[in-house]
N, C-alpha and C positions, 0 to 999 in steps of 0.2 A: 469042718468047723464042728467043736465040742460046745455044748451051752450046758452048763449044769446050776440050777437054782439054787442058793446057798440061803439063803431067808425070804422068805413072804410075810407082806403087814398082816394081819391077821385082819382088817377092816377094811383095805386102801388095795388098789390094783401096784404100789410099790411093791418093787423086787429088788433084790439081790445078788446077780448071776458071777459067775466064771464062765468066759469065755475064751477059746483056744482057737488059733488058727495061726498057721504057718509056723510054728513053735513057739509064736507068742502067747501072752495072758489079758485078757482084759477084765475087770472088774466094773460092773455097774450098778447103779445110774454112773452113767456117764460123761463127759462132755466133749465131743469134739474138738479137736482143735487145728486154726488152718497154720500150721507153721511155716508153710509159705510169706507168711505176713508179719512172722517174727524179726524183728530188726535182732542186731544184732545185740543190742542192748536194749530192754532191761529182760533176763532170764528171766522166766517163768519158774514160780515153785514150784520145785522138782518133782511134788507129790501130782498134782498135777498131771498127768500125761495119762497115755490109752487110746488114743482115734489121732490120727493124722487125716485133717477133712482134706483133700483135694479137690478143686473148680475150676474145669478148663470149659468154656464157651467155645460152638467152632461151627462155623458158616458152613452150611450145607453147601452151597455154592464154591467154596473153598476146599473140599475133601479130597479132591481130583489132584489137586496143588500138593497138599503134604503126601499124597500117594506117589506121585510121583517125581518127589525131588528132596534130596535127603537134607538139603537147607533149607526149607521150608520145614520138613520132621522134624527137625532140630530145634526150630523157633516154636513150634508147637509142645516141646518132650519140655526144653530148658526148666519152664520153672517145677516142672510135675519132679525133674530128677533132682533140684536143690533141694523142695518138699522131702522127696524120697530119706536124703542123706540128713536131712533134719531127724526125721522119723526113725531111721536108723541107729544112730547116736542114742537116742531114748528108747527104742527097743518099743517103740508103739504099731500099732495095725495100722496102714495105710489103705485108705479107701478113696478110690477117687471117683468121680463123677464127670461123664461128657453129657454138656447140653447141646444140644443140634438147633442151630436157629436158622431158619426162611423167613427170606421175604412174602412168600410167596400162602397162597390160602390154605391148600393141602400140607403139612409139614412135616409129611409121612414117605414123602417119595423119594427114598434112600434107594439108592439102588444097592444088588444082592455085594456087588464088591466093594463096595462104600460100609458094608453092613460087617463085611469081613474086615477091612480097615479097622472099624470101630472098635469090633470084638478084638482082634488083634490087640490094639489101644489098650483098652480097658484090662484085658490078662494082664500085657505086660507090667503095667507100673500100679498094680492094685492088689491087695492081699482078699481082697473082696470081691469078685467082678461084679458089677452095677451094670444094669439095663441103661443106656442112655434117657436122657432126658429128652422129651421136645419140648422148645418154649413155646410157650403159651395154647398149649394144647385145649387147653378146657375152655378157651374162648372160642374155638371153632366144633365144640361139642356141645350142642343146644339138645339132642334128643338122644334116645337110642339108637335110633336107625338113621344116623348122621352118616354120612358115604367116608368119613375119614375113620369111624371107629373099625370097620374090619380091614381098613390101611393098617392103623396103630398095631392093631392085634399082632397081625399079620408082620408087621417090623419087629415087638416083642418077642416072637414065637422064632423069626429065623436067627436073632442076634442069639438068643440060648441054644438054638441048636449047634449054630458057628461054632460056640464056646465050649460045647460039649465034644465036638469032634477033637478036642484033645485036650482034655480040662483035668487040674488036678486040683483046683480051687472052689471055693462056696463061691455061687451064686446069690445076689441079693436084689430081689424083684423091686421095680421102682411104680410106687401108685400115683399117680396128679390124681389131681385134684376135680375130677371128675364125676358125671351121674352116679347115683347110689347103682342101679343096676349095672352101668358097667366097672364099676367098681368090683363089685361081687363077683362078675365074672373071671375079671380078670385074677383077682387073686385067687379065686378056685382053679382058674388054669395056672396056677403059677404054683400052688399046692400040689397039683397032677402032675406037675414035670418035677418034682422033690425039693425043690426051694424052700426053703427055710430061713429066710434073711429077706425081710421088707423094709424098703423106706418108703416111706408116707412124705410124697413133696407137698407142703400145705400153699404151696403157693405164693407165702404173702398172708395168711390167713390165720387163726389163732386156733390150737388145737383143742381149746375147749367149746369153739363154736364150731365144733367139726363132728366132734368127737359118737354125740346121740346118733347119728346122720352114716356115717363111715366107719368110724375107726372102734364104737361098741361093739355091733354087727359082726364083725372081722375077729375081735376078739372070742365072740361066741362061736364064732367057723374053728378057731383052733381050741375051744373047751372042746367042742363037742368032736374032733378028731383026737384028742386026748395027745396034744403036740403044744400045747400053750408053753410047757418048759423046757421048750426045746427050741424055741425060735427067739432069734433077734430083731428086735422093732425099733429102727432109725427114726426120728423126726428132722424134716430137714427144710427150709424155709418159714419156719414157724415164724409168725409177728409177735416181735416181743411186747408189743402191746403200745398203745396209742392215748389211750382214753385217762385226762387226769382224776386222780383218787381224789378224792370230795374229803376223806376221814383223815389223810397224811398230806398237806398242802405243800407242794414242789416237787410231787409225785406221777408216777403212773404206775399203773397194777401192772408186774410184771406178767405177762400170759405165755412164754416160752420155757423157762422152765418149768413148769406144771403140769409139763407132758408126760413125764413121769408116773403120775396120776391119772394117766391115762389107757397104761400099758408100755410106755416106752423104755425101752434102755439107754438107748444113747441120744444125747440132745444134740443134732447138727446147726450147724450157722445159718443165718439168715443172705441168701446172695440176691433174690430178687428187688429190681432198682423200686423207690418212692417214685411214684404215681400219684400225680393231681395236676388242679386248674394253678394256672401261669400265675393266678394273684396269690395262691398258697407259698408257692417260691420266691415270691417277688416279699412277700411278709415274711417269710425265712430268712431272706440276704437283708433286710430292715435290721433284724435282732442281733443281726453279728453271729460270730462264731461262737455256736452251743456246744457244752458237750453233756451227755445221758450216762450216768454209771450205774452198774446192779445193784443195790445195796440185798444185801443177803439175809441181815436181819429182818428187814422187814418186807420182802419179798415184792416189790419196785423199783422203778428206774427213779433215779435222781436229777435234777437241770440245773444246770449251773450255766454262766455264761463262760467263754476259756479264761477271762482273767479271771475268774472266780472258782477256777477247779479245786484251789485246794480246800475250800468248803467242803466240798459233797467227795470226795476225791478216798476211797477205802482205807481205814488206816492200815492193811495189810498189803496193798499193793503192791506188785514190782517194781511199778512205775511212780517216779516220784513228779511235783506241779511242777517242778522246774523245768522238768523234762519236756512236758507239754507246754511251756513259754517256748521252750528251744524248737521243737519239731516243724519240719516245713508239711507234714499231715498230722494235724492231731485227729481228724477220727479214726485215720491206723492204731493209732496208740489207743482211743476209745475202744477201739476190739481187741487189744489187748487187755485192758484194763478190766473188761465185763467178760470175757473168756476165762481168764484166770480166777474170776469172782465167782462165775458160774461152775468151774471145775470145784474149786475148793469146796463150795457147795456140795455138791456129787457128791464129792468125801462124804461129811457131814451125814449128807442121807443115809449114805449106809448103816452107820452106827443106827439111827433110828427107827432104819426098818428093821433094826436086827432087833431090837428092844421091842417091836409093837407099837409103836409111839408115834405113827404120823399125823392121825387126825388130830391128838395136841400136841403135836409140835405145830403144822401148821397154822391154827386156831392161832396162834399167838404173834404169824405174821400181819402185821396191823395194816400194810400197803395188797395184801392177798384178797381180790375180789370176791364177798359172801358167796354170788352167785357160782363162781367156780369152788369154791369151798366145799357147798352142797356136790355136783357134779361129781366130783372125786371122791367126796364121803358114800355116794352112793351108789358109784359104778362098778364096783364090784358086787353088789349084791344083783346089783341089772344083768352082769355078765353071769350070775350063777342061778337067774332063774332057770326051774327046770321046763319053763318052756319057752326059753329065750330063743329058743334054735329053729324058731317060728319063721322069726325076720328074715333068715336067709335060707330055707329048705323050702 
């Protein structure tokens, strides 16, 4: 993998990169995309493209089953290779992601050939190989000296080595969303072994309520290795934000794209399921079928009710309201709709980091939370104190 910086905001942690792997090119900010979930109609604009997100879930209790039986492999591989030949077609980076889920309290107990499995997995249909995921790790990580964290390590540490005994691919270390000190560790151990490619699983969570806590800190680890333009910074279950904006009424302050603003290059999708009380869902299935679009202008999600999408509905979209009367999923079609809203966006930033111009440009998104406003106006000068290298030495 080549990262080369092609513009920096002169104010804002926004960047600019080229990046190379496998003889492809990517250009960022970024926006992932799951083209697994592409119907066949309506195309995405063509400008558009750069990440092919792949998301396969897969029962630890099930590993045994696709190792050994190539029908089973097959039903595991299927959608990752239709992804593949989407990805293909558009000449984009495929990066796929396995989460590993247990029942069970420990969620670290892979065995070494289950680990081989994985790694195997991950090489094969990925221009990127990614650490697995474990679900819900950071709820069984209350302390440092939790008995699962030098489990975790220790699964981290032999899946890269797996990978390395015949690797001709980047490596992209994966972070949960975990204690600040093991945090730090870990990506210090992940620095030691030459990794150059993070993603930050926010869990469910918003990157600017992350951001002081984790993801400045980390930034200041690679100032002060003098590697900050050289690495790739994925976000990758970021919440797109919840909370209605008081100032733009029908609104919510978008919080996912603003990762950017963070340090990030590429924006990944949101896969972790909504969580809450039976009477939250039971008030959801009361209102009928909703749907949320990006609105780009003013950097918020929109609500409409489904008969009401052509209201709030992008006038650029690929997708047109009819579509969404006809579809037997329309929140498929809402990920598409807000995907391609959020790539085209990407566009857009680049011209204005390339000009210097983010802190007003964004000033002038009217749905853009003040508080995160500050956050990003100011983190880059946090990330350039010269004794920011405090927080983690």
């Amino acid at each position: 993998m080549k990262v080369k910086t092609l513009h920096s905001d002169g104010e804002t942690l926004y960047k600019v990169m080229k990046v190379s792997v496998a003889g492809k090119e990517l250009i960022t900010p970024a926006k992932a995309l799951e083209l697994s979930k592409l119907p066949s109609q309506p195309q995405l604009d063509p400008k558009v493209s750069g990440v092919n997100e792949i998301y396969r879930t897969l029962e630890v209790a099930e590993l045994k089953t696709y190792m050994g039986s190539n029908a089973s492999a097959a039903v595991l591989e299927r959608p990752i290779k239709s992804s593949l030949a989407k990805a293909a077609d558009r000449g984009d980076i495929s990066v796929l992601f396995l989460e590993c889920r247990s029942d069970q309290a420990s969620l670290t107990d892979i065995k070494s050939a289950e680990v081989e499995f994985l790694s195997d997995t991950a090489y094969s249909f990925s221009d990127i190989v990614t650490v697995p995921l474990i679900t819900g790790i950071q709820h069984h990580v209350e302390r440092i000296d939790s008995p699962i964290v030098p489990k975790y390590r220790k699964f981290v540490e032999s899946f890269v080595a797996e990978v390395q005994k015949l690797n001709n691919k980047p490596i992209m270390g994966t972070v949960p969303p975990l204690p600040w000190q093991i945090t730090k560790d870990l990506c210090e151990n992940y620095l030691a072994m030459g990794i150059r490619a993070f993603c930050f699983d926010f869990g469910g969570r918003t990157p600017s309520a992350t951001e002081e806590r984790n993801i400045r800190p980390f930034l200041k680890m690679l100032r002060a290795e003098k590697i900050e333009e050289k690495v790739l910074l994925y976000a990758l279950n970021a919440n797109p934000g919840k909370v209605a904006n008081k100032r733009v009424p029908g609104t919510v302050s978008a919080k996912d794209i603003i990762s950017f603003g963070f340090g990030f290059d590429v924006l990944g999708q949101k896969h972790t399921i909504l969580k809450g009380p039976k009477e939250m869902y039971e008030a959801l299935k009361k209102k009928g079928a909703q749907v949320r679009f990006f609105d780009k202008t003013i950097y918020g999600y929109r609500k409409a009710a489904l008969k009401a999408v052509k209201t709030i509905l992008p006038p650029d979209s690929s997708v047109t309201a009819d579509q969404f009367q006809r579809a037997s999923s329309p929140r498929a079609l809402q990920s598409v709709v807000n995907m391609e809203q959020q790539g085209l966006e990407s566009i857009r930033l680049r011209a204005i980091i390339k000009d210097s111009a983010v802190s007003k440009y964004l000033k002038g998104k009217a749905a853009l939370d003040p508080v995160d406003y500050r956050k990003i106006t100011v983190a880059r000068k946090e990330v350039e104190k010269k004794d920011a290298q405090s927080r983690w030495f």
